[in-house]
C-alpha atoms as a printed R data frame, in Angstrom:
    type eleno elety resid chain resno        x      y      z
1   ATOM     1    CA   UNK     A     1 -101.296 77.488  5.245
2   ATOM     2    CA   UNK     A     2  -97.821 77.032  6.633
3   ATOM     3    CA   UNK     A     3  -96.483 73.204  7.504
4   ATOM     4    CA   UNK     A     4  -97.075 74.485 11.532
5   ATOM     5    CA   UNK     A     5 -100.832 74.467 10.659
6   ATOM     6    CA   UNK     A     6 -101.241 71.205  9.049
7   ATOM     7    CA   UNK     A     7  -99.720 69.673 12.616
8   ATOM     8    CA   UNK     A     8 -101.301 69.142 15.971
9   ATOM     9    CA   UNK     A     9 -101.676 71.883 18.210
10  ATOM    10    CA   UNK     A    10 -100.036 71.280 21.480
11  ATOM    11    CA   UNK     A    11 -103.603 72.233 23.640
12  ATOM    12    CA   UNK     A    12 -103.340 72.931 27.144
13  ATOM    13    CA   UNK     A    13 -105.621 73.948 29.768
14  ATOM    14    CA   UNK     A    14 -103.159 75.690 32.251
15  ATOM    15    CA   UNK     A    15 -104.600 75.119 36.251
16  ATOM    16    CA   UNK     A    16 -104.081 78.016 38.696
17  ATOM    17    CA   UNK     A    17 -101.561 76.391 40.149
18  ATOM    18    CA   UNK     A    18  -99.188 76.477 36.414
19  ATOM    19    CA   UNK     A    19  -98.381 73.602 34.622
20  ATOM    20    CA   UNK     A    20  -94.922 72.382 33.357
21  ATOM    21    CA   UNK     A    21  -94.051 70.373 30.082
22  ATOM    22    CA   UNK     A    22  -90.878 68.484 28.971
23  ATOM    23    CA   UNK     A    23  -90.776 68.799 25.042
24  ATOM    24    CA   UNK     A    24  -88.150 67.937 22.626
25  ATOM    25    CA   UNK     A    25  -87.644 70.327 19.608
26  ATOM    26    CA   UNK     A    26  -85.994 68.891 16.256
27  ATOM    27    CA   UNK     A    27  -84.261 71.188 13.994
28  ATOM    28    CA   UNK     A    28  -83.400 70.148  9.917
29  ATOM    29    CA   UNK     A    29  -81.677 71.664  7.253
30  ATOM    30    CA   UNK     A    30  -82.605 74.586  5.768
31  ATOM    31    CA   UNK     A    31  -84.239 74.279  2.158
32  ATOM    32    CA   UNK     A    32  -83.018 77.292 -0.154
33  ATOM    33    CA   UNK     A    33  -82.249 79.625  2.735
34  ATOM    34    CA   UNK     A    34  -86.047 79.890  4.098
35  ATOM    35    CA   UNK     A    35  -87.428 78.197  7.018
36  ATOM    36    CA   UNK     A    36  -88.303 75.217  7.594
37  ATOM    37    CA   UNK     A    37  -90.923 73.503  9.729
38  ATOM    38    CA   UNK     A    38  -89.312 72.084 13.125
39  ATOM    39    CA   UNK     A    39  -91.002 69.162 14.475
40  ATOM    40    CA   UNK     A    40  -91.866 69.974 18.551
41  ATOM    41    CA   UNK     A    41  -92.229 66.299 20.078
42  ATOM    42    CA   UNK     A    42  -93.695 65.423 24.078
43  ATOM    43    CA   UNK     A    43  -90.802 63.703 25.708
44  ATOM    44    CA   UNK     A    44  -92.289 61.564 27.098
45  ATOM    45    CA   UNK     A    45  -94.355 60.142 24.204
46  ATOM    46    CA   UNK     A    46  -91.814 61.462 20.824
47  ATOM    47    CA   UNK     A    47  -94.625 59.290 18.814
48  ATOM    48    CA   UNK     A    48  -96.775 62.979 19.752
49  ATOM    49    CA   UNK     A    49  -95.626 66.283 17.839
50  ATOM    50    CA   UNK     A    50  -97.073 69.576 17.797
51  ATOM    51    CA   UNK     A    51  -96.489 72.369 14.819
52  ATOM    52    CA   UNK     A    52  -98.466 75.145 17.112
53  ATOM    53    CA   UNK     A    53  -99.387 76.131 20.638
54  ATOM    54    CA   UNK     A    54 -102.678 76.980 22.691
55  ATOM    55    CA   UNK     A    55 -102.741 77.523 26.415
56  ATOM    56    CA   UNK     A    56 -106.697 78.089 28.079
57  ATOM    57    CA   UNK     A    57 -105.891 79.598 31.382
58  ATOM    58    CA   UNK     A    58 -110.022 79.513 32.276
59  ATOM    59    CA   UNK     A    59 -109.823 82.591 34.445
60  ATOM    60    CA   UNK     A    60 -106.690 81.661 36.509
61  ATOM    61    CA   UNK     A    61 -103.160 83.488 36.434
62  ATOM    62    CA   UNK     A    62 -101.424 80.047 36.230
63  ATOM    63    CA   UNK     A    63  -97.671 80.190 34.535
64  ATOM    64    CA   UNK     A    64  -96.562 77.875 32.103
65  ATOM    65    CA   UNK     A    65  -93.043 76.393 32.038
66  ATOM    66    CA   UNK     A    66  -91.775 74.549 28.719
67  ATOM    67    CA   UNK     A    67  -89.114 72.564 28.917
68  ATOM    68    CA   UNK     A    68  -87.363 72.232 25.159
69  ATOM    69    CA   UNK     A    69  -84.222 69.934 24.692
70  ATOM    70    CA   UNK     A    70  -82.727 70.146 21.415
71  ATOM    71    CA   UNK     A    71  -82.483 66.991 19.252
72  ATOM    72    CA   UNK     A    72  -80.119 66.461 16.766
73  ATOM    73    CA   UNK     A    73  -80.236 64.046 14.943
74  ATOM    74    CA   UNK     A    74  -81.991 65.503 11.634
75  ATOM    75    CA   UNK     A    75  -78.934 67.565 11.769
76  ATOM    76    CA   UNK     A    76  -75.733 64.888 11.777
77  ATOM    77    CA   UNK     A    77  -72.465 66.686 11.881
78  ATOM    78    CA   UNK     A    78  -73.793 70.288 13.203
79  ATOM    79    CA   UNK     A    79  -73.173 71.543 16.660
80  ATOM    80    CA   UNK     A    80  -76.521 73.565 17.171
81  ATOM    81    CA   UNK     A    81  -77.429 75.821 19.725
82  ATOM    82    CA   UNK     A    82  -80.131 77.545 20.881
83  ATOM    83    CA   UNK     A    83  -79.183 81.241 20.263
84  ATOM    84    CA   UNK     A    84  -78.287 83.538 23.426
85  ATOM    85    CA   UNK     A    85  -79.138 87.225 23.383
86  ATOM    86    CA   UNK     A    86  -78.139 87.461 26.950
87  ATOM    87    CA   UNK     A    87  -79.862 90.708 27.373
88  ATOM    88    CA   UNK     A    88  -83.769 90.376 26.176
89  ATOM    89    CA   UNK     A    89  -84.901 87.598 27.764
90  ATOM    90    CA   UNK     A    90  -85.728 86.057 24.435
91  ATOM    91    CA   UNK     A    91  -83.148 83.320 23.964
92  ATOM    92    CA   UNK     A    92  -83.764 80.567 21.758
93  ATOM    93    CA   UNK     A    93  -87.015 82.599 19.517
94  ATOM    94    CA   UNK     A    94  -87.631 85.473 17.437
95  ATOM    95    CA   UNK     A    95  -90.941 87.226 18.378
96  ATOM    96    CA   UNK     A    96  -93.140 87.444 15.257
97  ATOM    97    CA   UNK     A    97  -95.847 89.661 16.581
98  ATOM    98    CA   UNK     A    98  -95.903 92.598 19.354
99  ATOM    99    CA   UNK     A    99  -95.889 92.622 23.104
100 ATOM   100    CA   UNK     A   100  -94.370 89.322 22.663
101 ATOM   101    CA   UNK     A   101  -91.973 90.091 25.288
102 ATOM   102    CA   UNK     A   102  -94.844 90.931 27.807
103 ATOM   103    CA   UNK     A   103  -95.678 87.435 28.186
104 ATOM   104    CA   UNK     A   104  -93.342 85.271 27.142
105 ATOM   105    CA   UNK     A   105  -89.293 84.719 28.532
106 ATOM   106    CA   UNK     A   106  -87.329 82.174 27.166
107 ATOM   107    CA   UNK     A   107  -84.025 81.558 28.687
108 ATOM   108    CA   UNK     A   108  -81.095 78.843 27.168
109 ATOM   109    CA   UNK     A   109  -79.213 76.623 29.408
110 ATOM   110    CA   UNK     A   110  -75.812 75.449 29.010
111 ATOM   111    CA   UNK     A   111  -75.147 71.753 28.762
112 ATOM   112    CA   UNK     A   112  -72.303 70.097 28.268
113 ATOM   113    CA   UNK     A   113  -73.268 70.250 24.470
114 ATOM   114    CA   UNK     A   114  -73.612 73.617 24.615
115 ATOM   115    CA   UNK     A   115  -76.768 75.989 24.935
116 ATOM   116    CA   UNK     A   116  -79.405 72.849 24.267
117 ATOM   117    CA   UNK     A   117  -82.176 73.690 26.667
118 ATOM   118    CA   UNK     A   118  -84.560 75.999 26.402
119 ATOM   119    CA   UNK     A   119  -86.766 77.437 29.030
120 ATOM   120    CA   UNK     A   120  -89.776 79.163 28.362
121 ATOM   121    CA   UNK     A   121  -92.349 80.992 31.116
122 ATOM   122    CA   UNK     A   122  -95.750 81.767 29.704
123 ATOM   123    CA   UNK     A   123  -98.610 83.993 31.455
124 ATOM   124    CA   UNK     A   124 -101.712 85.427 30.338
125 ATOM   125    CA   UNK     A   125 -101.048 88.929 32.118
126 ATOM   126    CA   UNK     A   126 -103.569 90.817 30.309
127 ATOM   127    CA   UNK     A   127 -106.481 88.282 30.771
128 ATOM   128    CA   UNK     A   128 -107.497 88.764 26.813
129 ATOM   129    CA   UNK     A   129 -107.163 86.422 23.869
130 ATOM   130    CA   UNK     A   130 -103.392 87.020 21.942
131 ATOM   131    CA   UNK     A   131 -102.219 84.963 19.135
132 ATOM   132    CA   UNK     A   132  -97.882 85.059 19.001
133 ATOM   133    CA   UNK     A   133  -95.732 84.276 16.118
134 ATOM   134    CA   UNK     A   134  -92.497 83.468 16.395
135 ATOM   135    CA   UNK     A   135  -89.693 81.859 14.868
136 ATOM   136    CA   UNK     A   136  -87.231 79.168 16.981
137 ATOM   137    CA   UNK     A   137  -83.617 80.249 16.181
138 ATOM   138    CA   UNK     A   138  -80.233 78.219 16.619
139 ATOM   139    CA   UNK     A   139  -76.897 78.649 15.509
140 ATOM   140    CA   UNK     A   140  -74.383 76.447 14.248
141 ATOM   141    CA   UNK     A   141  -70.977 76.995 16.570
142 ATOM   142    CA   UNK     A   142  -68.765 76.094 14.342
143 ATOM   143    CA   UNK     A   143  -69.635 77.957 11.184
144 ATOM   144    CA   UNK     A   144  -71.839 80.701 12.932
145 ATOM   145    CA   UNK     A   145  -74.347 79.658 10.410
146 ATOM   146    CA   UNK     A   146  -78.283 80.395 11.674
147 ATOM   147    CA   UNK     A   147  -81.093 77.891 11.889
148 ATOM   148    CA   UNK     A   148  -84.415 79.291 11.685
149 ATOM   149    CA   UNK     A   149  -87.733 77.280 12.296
150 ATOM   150    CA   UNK     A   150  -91.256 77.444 10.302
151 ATOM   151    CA   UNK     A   151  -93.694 79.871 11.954
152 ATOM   152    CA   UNK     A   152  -95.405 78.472 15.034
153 ATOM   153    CA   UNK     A   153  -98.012 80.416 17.014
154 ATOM   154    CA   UNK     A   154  -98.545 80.621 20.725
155 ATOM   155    CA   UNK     A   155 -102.151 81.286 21.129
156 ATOM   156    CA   UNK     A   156 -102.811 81.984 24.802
157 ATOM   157    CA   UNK     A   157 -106.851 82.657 26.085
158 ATOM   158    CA   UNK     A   158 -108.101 83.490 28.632
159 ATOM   159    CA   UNK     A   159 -111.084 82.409 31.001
């Protein structure tokens, strides 16, 4: 059982008409070199945290935007990003499980900290039940040191 698991799962039923969310995610200092569990907070209520993911999109084709600032404060001193690929559409992760890519894009915006938002689109194109795994990655600017999350999942179901 990873540390993900033993959080809440951010649960979501998606409407046809998409849904959007504002979340802040909270990197920390790696422990030994492995990674470690990233706390994913509701910005509007940071008292609510999620370790994993599961979208319900009941039959519709709704997209999901996610909104993810980065906070820094478990981090004093480093100037994180979110990591830009610029060419795969998967900024800001690393996909943990195939055809990630199908239905997931994740884009980083520039700030005037640097690369600290992260959009990502979610849809259920295939219309079955997939479980993701992936990994949230940042860098340190200055030292061009990587960050690397826990394992969350992304568990998206359909109708």
């Amino acid at each position: 059982m990873s540390k993900c698991d033993e959080q809440p799962v951010l649960d979501c039923e998606v409407p046809a008409c998409g849904m959007e969310l504002d979340l802040v995610l909270k990197p920390v200092e790696p422990e030994e070199s492995k990674p470690q569990y990233w706390p994913l907070y509701n910005a509007g209520n940071p008292d609510e945290h999620f370790g994993n993911m599961r979208f319900r999109f009941c039959g519709n084709r709704g997209l999901v935007k996610l909104n993810i600032t980065l906070d820094l404060s478990a981090v004093p001193g480093r100037q994180l990003e979110f990591s830009h690929c610029w060419r795969n559409g998967l900024d800001g992760i690393i996909a943990m499980s195939p055809d990630f890519k199908h239905q997931f894009w994740a884009r980083a915006h520039w700030t005037p900290e640097g690369y600290t938002k992260l959009v990502i689109w979610i849809r259920d194109r295939e219309e079955i039940p997939d479980d993701f795994s992936f990994l949230w990655l940042c860098e340190d600017m200055e030292t061009g040191m990587h960050f690397v999350s826990g394992d969350p999942f992304a568990r998206l179901e359909p109708k």
